[in-house]
Every structure is written in structure tokens, then in C-alpha cells.
C-alpha positions as CSV (number, residue, x, y, z in Angstrom):
1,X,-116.2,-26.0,-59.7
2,X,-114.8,-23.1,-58.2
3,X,-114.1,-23.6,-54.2
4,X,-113.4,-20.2,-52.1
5,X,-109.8,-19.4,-50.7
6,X,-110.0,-19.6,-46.9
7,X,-109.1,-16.0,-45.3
8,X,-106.4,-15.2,-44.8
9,X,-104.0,-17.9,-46.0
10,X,-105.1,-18.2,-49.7
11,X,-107.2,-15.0,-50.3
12,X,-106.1,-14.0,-53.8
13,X,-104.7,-17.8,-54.9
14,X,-106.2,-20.1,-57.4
15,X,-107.2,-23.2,-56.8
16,X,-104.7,-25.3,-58.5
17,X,-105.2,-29.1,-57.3
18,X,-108.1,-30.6,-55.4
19,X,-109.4,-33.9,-54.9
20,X,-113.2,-34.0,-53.5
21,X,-113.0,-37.9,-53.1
22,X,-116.1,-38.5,-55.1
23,X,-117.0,-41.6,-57.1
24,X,-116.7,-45.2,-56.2
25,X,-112.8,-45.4,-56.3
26,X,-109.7,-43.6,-55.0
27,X,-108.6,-41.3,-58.2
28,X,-105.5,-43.3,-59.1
29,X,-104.1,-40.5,-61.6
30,X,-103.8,-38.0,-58.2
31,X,-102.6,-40.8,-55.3
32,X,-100.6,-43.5,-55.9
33,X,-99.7,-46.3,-52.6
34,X,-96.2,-46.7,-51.6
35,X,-95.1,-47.4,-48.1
36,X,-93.5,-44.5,-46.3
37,X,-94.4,-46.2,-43.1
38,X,-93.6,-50.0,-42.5
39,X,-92.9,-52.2,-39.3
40,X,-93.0,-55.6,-39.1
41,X,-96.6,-56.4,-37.2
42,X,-98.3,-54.0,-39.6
43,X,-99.9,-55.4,-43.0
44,X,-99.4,-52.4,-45.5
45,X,-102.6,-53.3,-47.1
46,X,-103.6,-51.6,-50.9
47,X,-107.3,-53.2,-50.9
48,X,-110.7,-51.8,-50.4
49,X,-110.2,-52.8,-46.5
50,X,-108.0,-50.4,-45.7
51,X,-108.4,-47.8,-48.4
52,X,-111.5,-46.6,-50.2
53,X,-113.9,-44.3,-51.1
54,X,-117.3,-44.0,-48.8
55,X,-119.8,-42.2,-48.9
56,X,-117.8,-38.7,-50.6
57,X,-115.4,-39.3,-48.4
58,X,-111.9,-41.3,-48.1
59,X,-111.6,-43.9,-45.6
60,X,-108.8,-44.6,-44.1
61,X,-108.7,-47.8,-42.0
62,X,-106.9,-50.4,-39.1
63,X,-108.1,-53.8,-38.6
64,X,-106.9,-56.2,-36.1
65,X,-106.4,-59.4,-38.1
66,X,-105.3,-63.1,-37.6
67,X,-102.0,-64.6,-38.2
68,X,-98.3,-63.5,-38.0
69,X,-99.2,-59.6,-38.3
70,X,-101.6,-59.0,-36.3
71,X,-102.9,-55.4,-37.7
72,X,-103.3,-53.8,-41.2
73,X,-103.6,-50.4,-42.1
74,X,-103.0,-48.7,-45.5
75,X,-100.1,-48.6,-47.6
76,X,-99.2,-45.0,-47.2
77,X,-101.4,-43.0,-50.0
78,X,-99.0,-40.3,-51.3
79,X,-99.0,-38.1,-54.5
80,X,-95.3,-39.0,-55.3
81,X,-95.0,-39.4,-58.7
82,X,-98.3,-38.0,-59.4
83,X,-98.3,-34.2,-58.1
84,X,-95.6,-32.7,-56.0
85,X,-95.4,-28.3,-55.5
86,X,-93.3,-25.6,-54.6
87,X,-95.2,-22.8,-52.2
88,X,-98.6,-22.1,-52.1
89,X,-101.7,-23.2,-49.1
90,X,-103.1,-26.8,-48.6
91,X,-105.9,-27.7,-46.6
92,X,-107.5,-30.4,-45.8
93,X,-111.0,-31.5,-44.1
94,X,-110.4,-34.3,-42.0
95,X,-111.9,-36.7,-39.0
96,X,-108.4,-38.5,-37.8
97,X,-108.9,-40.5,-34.8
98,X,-107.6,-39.2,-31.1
99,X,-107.4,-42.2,-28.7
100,X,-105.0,-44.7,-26.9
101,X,-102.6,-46.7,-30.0
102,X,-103.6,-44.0,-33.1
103,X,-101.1,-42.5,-34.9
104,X,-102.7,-40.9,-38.2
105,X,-100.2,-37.9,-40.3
106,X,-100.9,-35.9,-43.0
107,X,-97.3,-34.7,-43.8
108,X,-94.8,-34.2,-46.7
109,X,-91.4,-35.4,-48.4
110,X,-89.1,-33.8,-51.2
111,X,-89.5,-34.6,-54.4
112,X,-86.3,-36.3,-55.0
113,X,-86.3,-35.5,-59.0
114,X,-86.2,-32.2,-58.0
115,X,-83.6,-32.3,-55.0
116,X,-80.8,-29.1,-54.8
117,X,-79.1,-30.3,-51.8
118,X,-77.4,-33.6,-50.4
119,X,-80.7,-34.1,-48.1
120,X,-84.4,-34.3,-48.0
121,X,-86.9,-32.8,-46.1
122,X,-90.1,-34.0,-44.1
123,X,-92.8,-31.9,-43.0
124,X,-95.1,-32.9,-41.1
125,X,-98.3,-30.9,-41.3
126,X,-99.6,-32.9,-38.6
127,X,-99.2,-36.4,-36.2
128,X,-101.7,-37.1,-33.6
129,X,-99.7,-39.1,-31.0
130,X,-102.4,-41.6,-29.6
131,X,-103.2,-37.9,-27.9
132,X,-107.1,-37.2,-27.2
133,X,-106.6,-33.9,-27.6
134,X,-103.2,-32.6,-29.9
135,X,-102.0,-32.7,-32.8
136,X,-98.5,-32.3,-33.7
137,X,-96.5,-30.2,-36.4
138,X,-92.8,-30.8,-37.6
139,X,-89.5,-30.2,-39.6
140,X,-87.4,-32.8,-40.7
141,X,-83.7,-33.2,-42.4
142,X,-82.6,-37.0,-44.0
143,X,-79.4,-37.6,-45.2
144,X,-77.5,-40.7,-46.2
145,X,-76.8,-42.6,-43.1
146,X,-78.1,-39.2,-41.2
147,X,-81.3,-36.9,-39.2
148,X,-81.6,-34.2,-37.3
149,X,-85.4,-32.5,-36.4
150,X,-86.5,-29.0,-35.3
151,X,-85.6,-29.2,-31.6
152,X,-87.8,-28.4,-28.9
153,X,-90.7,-25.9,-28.2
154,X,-94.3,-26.8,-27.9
155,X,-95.7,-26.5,-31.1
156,X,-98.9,-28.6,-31.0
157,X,-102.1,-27.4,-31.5
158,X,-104.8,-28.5,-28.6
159,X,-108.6,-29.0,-29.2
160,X,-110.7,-27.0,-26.5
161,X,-113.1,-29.5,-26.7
162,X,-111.7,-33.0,-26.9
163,X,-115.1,-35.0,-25.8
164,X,-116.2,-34.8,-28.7
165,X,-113.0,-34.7,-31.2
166,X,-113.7,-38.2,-32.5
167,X,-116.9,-36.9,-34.4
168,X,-115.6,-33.7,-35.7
169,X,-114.2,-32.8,-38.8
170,X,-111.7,-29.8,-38.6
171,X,-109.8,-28.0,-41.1
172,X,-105.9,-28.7,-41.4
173,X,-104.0,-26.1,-43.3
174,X,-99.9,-25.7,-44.7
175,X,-99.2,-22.3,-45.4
176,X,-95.3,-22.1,-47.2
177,X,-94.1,-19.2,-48.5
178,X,-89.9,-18.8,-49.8
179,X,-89.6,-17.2,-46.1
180,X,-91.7,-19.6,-43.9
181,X,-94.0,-22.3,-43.4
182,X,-97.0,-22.3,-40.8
183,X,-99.5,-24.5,-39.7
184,X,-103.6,-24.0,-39.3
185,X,-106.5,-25.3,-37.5
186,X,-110.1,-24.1,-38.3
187,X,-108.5,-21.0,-40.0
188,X,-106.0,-20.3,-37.1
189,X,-102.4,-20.2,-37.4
190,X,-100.6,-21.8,-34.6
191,X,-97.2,-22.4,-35.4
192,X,-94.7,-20.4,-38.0
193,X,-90.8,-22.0,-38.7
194,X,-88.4,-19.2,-40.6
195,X,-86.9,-21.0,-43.4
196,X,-84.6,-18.4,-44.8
197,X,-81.3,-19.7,-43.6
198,X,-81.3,-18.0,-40.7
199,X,-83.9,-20.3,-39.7
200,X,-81.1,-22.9,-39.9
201,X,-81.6,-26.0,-37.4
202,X,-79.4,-29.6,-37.0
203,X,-75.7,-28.0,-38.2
204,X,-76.1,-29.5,-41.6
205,X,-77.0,-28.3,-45.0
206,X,-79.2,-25.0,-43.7
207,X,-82.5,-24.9,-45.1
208,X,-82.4,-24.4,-49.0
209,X,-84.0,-28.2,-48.9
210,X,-87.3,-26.7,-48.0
211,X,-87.3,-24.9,-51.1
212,X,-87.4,-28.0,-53.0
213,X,-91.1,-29.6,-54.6
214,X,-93.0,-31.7,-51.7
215,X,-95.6,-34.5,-52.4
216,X,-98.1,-35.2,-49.9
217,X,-98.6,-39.0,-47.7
218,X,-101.9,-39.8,-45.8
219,X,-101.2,-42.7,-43.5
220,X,-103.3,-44.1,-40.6
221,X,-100.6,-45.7,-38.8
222,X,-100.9,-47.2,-35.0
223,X,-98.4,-48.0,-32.1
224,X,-98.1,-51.1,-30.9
225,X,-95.3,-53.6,-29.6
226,X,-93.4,-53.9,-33.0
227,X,-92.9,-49.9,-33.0
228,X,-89.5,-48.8,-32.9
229,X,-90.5,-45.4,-31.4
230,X,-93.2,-45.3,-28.4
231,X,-93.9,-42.2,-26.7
232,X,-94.9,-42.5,-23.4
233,X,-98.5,-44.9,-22.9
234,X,-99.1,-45.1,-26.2
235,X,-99.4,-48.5,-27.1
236,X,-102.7,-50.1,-28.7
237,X,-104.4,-52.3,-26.0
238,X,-107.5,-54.3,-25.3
239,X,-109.6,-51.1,-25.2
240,X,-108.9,-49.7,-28.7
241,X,-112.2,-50.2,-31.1
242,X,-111.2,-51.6,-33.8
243,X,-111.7,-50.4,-36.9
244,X,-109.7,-47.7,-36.6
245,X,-110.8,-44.9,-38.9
246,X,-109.2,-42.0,-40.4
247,X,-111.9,-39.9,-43.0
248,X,-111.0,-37.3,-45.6
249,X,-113.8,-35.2,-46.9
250,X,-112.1,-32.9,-49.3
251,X,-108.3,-31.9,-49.8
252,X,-107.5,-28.2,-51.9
253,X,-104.3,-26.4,-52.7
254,X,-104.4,-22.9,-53.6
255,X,-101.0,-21.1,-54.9
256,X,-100.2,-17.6,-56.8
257,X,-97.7,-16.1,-58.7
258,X,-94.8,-17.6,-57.2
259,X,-95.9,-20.8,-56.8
260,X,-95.0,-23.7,-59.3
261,X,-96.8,-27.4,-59.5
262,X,-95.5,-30.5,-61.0
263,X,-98.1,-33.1,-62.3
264,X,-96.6,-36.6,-62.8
């Protein structure tokens, strides 16, 4: 089935991988579940409870649960070592959850077969802070022993209408070119990073690393005591409705001439 490029990010570009989560089961030839998220209160769970198909849609879920760790989620769901890419315009329509203690990402990593410098990138095409309202875009360099991230600026994107965020699906785009990457909301660009190297950021390597193949990681993550990192009142409490759901109704990438895909 042929699916149109949105306007004006992919307009021209072929649709080169999609997954329509469809069928009774997560397509296991396009995802594969490896933790890229871990901390020590947080079951990484691979089951139907915390990932599956429902309805046409992937569900994404946190459980409170009994015993030594005392939340689950899912093992990260990540297309390394099934389908990484060089350049082209992913999208995605998505319901992540906004509220006190969520902290679901739809973001990126180097494919380390294909690495040309001594680190690897992140990119993350979005966070949602346990914010009601924002989500989050960022550039990241990892290096043995060694990280460094794009330094200030307010690049988030905020919801004009955040009453009723938690029942809206929106469209999250990646736009990445050899000269930038941007980030999209409902077909609007909201934040562009140069990537040539005079785009350079952390005073190591420059930025030929973001020229290097990316797979992508869905996680549904949360804050909570056992977090390492806890950004201001973040932490889930005795108000947080539990299950906490994250829902993917379609996810598309669109590339032309100059970009390259790797399956497997």
C-alpha cells in the first residue's frame, strides 16, 4: 500500500520502511527487545504485559507490580539488528502519556557495525519529561568512559492545548539530511541542529558521527526513586494511574536519492 509523503519534509521520497502494527503480534523481523534503558526498581519485561499489539495499534505499557521491583515496563523495542538508515524522514503517530512520573522516547543510536568515529551518537527525536505539555528533542555524543550533549537553548515543542493531550494522537517527525537534522510536530518544524562540522558541540570528535546508520528505540520508561537522573518534581506518586500507556498507531520512513537503508 502506498502511504502519502507528508508536505514538506518527504514530498518526492519513497516510502522505504513502515510498520502499520497490524495483526495479533509485534512483527519480530522489524523490532527486536533489548534494554537501552535499565535501573534497578524497573522490571524490563518482553511479555504481552508490557508490549503488544491492540487493536491496530502498539501498546506500550507500566504496571505497578508486587515484590522487589516494584514497576515494569517494556524492554526497550529497538530495530537494532533488524533495520538501521542513513538520511531520509521518519514519522510516527503516537499517544505517549504527559503526566507526573512518565518518561516515554522515541529516539535513536548508531549503528555500531557501521561506526566511522571513536563515538556514537544518540538522538533523541523526542522525551516527554513527566511534562503535561512538552516534549523534548536532543543530540548526544558517547565515548569510552565519556559524554557530552547539545548544550542549552530551549528546544522543546509545547502543546497549545494540554487538557486534552492525553487522548490525542499527534504526528512526531525526524527530518536528517548530510547538513542537518530537525524535528516536527503535526507537520511543523520546530527545532533544526547544523551537523556539518561547524555545527560542532562537546570539544570531541566534531560531528561526522551523525553521519553514521541510526536504529530506532521505543521505550515507555518512568521516574521514580531508583532513577539516577530526576528533573525537578518528577517522581511517580500515589496519584499516577496505573497502567501507564504509551500507543503507536503507525510508524513510516520515507528517503530519496541519497538516502541508504540497512535491513538486518
Amino acid at each position: 500500500m502506498e502511504y502519502a509523503a507528508p508536505k514538506p519534509f518527504a514530498e518526492g521520497m519513497k516510502l522505504v520502511w513502515h510498520d502499520e502494527f497490524e495483526g495479533d503480534k509485534i512483527d519480530m523481523t522489524k523490532w527486536a527487545f533489548k534494554a537501552k534503558m535499565a535501573q534497578g526498581d524497573i522490571i524490563n519485561g518482553t511479555g504481552e504485559r508490557n508490549a503488544r499489539i491492540d487493536g491496530g495499534e502498539l501498546l506500550l505499557q507500566c504496571h505497578r507490580e508486587e515484590g522487589e521491583k516494584p514497576f515494569s515496563t517494556n524492554c526497550s523495542l529497538t530495530t537494532d539488528g533488524t533495520m538501521s538508515y542513513r538520511y531520509g524522514y521518519l514519522e510516527m503517530c503516537a499517544n505517549p502519556p504527559f503526566f507526573k512520573g512518565a518518561w516515554p522516547s522515541f529516539w535513536m543510536q548508531s549503528d555500531r557495525r557501521y561506526l566511522t568515529t571513536e563515538y556514537f551518537v544518540e538522538v533523541d527525536i523526542f522525551e516527554i519529561f513527566a511534562s503535561k505539555d512538552q516534549v523534548y528533542p536532543n543530540l548526544h555524543k558517547w565515548w569510552k568512559g565519556g559524554h557530552v550533549q547539545l548544550p542549552g537553548g530551549d528546544r522543546g515543542y509545547t502543546f497549545p492545548n494540554p487538557e486534552t493531550l492525553n487522548d490525542e494522537y499527534h504526528l512526531y517527525g525526524f527530518g536528517w539530511t548530510p547538513e542537518r537534522m530537525y524535528f516536527t510536530v503535526d507537520g511543523e518544524e520546530y527545532y533544526s541542529y547544523n551537523i556539518g562540522e561547524e555545527g560542532d558541540f562537546g570539544g570531541i570528535g566534531g560531528m561526522a558521527g551523525f553521519q553514521d546508520p541510526l536504529y530506532i528505540i521505543l521505550n515507555n520508561f518512568l521516574f521514580t526513586e531508583g532513577s539516577r537522573w530526576k528533573p525537578g518534581d518528577c517522581l511517580v506518586d500515589e496519584n499516577t494511574t496505573f497502567p501507564v500507556e504509551y500507543r503507536v498507531k503507525w510508524m513510516r520512513l520515507w528517503q530519496d536519492e541519497t538516502g541508504e537503508l540497512f535491513i538486518g
